[in-house]
C-alpha distance (Angstrom), angle and dihedral (degrees) to the residues before:
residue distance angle dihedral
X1 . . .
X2 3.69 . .
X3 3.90 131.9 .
X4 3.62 115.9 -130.5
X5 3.88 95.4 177.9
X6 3.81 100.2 100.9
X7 3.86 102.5 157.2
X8 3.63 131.0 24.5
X9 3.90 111.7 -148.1
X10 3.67 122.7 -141.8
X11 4.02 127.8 172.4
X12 3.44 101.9 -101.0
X13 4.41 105.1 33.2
X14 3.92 136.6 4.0
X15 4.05 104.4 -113.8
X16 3.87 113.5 -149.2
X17 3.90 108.8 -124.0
X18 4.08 106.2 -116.1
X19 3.59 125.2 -79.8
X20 3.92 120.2 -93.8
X21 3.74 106.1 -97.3
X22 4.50 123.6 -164.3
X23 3.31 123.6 -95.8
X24 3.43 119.7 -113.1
X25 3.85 100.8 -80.3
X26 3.54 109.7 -114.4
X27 4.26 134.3 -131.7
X28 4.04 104.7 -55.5
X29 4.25 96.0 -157.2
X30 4.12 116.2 -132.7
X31 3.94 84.3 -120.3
X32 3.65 121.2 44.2
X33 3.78 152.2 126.6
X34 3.74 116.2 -113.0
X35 3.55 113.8 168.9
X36 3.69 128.2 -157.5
X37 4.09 114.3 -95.2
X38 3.69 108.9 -164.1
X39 3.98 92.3 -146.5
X40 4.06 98.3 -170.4
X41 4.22 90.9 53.9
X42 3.56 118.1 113.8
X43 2.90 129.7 -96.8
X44 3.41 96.7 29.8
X45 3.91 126.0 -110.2
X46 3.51 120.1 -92.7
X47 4.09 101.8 -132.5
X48 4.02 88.7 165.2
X49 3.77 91.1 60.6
X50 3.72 92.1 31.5
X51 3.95 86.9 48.2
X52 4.18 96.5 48.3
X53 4.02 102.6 22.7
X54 3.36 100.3 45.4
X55 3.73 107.9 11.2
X56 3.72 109.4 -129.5
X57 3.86 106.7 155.9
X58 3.67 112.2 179.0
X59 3.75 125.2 43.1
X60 3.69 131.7 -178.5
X61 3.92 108.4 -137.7
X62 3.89 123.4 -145.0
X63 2.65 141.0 -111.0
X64 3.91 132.9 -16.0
X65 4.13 109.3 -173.9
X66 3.37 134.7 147.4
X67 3.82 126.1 -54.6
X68 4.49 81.8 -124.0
X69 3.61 131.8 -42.6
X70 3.28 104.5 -73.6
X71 4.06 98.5 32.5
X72 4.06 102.5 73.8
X73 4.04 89.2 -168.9
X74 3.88 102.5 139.0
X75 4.05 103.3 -113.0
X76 3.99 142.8 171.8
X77 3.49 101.4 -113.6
X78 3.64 108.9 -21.2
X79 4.50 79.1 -66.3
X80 4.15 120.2 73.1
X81 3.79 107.3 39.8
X82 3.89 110.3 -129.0
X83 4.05 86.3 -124.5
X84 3.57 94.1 59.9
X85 4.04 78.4 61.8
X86 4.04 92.9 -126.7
X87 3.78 105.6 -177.9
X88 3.89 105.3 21.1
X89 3.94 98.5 104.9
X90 4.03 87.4 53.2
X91 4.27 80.1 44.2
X92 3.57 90.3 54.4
X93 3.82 102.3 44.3
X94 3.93 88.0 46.3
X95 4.15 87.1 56.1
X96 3.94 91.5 42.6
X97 3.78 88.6 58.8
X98 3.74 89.6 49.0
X99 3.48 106.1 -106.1
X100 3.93 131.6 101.2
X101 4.05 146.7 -149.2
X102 3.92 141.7 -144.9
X103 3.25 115.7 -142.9
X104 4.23 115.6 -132.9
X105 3.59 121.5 -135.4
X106 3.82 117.7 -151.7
X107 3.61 126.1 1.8
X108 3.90 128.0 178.4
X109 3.79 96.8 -62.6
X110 3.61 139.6 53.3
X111 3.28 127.7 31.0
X112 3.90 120.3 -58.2
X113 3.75 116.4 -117.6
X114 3.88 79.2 -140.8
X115 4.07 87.1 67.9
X116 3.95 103.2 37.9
X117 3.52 95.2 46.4
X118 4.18 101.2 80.7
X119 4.11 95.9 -157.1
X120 4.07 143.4 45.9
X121 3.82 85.1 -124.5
X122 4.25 99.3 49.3
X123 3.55 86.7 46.1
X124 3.74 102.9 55.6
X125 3.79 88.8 46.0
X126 3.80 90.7 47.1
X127 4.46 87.7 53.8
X128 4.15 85.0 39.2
X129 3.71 89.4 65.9
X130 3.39 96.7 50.3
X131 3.89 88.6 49.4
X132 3.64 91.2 43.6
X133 4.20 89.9 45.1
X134 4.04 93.9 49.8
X135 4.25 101.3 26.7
X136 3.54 91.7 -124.0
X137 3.46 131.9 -168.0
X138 3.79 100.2 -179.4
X139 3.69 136.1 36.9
X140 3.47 130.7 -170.8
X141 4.31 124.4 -155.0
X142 3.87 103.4 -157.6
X143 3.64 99.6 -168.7
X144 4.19 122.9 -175.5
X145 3.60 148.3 122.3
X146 4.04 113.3 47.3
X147 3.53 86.3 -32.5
X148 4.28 83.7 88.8
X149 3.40 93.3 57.4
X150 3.53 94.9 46.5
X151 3.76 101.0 104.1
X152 4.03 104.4 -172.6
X153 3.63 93.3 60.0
X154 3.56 101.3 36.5
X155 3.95 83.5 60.3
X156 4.15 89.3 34.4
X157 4.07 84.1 59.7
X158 3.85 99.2 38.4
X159 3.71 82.6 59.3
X160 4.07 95.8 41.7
X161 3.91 87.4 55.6
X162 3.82 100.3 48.7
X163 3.62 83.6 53.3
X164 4.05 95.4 50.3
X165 3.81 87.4 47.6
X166 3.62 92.7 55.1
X167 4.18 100.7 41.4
X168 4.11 79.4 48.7
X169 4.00 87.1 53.7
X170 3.62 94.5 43.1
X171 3.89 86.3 54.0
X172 3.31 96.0 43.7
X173 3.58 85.8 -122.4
X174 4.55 130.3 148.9
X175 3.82 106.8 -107.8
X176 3.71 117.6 169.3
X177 3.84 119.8 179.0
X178 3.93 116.9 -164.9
X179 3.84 120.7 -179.4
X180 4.13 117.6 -144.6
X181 3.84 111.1 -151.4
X182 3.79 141.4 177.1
X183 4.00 113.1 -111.0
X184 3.67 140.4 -177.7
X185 4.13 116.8 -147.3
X186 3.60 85.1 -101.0
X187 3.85 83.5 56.7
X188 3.90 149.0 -116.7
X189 3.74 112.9 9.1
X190 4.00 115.3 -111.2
X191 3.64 85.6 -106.9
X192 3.81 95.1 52.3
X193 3.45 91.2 50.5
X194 3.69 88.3 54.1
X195 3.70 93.4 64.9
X196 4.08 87.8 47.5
X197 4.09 89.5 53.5
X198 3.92 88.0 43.2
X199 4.03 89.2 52.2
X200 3.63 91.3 45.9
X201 3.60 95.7 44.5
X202 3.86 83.8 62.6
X203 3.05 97.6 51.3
X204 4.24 96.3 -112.1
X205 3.70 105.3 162.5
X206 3.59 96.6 -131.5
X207 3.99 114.5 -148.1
X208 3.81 98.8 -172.6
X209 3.35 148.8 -7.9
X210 4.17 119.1 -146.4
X211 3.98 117.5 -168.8
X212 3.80 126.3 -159.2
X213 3.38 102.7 -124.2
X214 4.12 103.8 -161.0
X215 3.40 136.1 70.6
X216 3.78 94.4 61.0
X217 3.74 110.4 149.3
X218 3.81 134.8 -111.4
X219 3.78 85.9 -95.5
X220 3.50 96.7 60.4
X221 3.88 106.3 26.6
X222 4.40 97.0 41.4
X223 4.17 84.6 169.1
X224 3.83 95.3 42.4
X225 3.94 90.7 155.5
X226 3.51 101.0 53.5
X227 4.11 109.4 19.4
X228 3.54 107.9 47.7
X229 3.94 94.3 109.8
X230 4.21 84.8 56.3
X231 3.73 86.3 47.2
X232 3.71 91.9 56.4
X233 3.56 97.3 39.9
X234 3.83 84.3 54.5
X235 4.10 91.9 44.3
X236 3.76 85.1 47.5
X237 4.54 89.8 53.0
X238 3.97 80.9 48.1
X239 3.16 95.3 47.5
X240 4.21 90.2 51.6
X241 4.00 94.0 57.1
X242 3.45 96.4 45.6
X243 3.65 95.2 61.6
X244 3.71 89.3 39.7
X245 3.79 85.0 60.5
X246 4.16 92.0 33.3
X247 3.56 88.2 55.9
X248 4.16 99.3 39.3
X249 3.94 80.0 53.0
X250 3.58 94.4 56.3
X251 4.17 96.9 39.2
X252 3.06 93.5 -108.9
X253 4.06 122.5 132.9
X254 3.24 124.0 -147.8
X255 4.44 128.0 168.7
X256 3.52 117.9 -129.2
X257 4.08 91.3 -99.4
X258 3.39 93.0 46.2
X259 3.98 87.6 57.2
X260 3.91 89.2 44.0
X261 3.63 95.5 56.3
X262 3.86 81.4 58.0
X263 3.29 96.4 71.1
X264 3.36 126.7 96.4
X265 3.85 128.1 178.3
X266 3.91 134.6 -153.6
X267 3.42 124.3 178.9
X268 4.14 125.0 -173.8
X269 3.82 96.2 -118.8
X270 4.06 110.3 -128.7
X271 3.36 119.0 -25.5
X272 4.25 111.8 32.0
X273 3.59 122.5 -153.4
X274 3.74 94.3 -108.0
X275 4.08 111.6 65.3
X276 3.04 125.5 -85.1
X277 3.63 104.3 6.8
X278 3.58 115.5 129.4
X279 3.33 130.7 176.2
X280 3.96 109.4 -163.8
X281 3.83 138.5 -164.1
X282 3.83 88.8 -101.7
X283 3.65 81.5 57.6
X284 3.40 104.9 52.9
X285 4.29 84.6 55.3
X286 3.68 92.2 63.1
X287 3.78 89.9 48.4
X288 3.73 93.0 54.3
X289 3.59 93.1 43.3
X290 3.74 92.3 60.3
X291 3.55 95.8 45.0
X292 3.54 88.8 54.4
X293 3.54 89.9 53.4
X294 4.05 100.6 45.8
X295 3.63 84.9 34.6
X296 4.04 93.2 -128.0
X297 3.75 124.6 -163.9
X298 3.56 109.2 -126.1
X299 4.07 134.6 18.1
X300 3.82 103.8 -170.2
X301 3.86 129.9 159.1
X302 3.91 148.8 -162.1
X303 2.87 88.6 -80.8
X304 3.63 164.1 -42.6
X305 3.37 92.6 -131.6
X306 4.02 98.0 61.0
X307 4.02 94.9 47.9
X308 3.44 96.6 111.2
X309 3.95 141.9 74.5
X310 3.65 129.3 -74.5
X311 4.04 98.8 -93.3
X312 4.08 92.1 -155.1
X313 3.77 133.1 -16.4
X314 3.69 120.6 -62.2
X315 3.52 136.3 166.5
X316 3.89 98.7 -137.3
X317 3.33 102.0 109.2
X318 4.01 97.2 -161.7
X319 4.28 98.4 35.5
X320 3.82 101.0 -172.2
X321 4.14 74.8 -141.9
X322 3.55 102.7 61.8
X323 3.70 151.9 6.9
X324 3.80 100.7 -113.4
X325 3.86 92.1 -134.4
X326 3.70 137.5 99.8
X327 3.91 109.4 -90.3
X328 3.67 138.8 108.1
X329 3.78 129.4 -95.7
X330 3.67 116.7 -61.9
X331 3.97 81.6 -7.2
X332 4.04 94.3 154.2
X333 4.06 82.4 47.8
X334 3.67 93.7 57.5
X335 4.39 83.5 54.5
X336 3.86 99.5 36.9
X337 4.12 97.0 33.6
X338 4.01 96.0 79.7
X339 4.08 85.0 50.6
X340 3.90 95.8 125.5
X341 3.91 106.8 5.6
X342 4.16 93.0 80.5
């Protein structure tokens, strides 16, 4: 349905109707698929057909940054201010057909709200507008490139967060906060660990951590054409004891479950950026077959906006608008989409 009423007319002044406002943010399941939307793409993704023909639900939206370095106004991409409320009709029609989205915060470009804002307390007012803007329940940090060596902000967000978490808590309010970080089969980087000790050093109650499993390296994925769903399944067991050990550092206890519904995977579907990496359909079975069995939290991927076939030939070997495989449309949907509903 859409409004057409956009000013109401009296004799003396022309009143502005009222601003949209979010729906109230629906159930986000402990076990679900959320793929990657990359919001700023063109032309933009269809979540009503996504949402009815091929029923993905919950989406995690990327990435919220800065609108330039020295502008900290929250924005999609570096393009559609935040303020402007850019996205929240395509919010709202995703919660009125019952499903949901978190809303990722970083990303390899741009500048990182994390950087432009100068102190702990700008910062956590900057991400509470964008909560307040979107009525979210879950957030995502996506944190990579020289942005995990960049100590100040690291610390500046670890800060920002504990602060979030305790506004939410005073308001009696759902806040999750999930890191995305780069990972090797053997696991987290040093450096993505780093941000994990910093959160836990500041006492962020961490509700998941989701790895990009691609772009490994000849050295570390030998069969990259035909093993990269073992090599995640392996990144994801690393993954497991390091924030067994993360946490155990920090004093914090957590079961073996609990740590498995921390977990959250997402592959590059088909082609990844490094050559020849390839993660397949067949792939993308033996991923959901271990999460099944570990019972994981999240199965994501890069991203809903590739998962379909190469429309004509191209030499970009990574399109950000398809896989460059053989499949059908939203083919690794139709595996991972069940993920959580069985």
């Amino acid at each position: 349905m859409r409004w057409v009423i956009a000013f109401i007319v009296t004799a003396n002044c022309v009143l502005a109707a009222p601003p949209l406002a979010p729906r109230k943010a629906n159930h986000w399941p402990a076990q679900v698929f959320a793929p990657y939307v990359d919001t700023t793409l063109w032309p933009p993704f269809d979540f009503a057909g996504a949402s009815k023909q091929h029923g993905i639900k919950f989406y995690t939206l990327a990435f919220v940054v800065a609108k330039g370095p020295n502008n900290p106004a929250p924005s999609w991409g570096g393009y559609h201010l935040v303020s402007k409320r850019w996205m929240l009709p395509e919010i709202n029609a995703i919660r009125a057909g019952g499903g949901e989205v978190r809303v990722s915060f970083g990303g390899a470009t741009g500048t990182g709200l994390a950087s432009a804002c100068k102190t702990p307390a700008q910062l956590q007012a900057t991400y509470q507008a964008v909560i307040n803007t979107y009525g979210l329940t879950h957030i995502d940090f996506d944190v990579e490139g020289h942005w995990l060596a960049e100590t100040k902000s690291i610390e500046r967000r670890s800060r920002a967060i504990v602060g979030l978490q305790a506004q939410a808590r005073r308001s009696k309010r759902t806040l999750k906060v999930w890191y995305t970080l780069p990972v090797l089969p053997s696991g987290l980087t040093r450096e993505g660990a780093g941000v994990l000790r910093s959160a836990l050093r500041h006492r962020v109650d961490i509700a998941g951590v989701n790895i990009m499993a691609m772009n490994y390296g000849k050295a570390q994925a030998p069969k990259p054409t035909t093993h990269m769903g073992a090599y995640t399944i392996q990144a994801a067991t690393s993954l497991h004891a390091q924030l067994k050990m993360l946490h155990r550092e920090a004093g914090v206890q957590k079961t073996d479950a609990q740590l498995w519904l921390m977990v959250g995977l997402t592959p590059m579907l088909g082609h990844n950026d490094v050559k020849p990496e390839t993660f397949t359909l067949g792939n993308a079975r033996e991923v959901l077959a271990f999460a099944r069995q570990k019972k994981i939290g999240l199965i994501s991927c890069w991203s809903a906006n590739r998962d379909r076939p190469l429309a004509k030939p191209s030499a970009n070997w990574a399109s950000p608008k398809h896989t460059g495989i053989k499949q059908e449309v939203f083919g690794f949907s139709k595996i991972f989409r069940a993920y959580g509903e069985e």
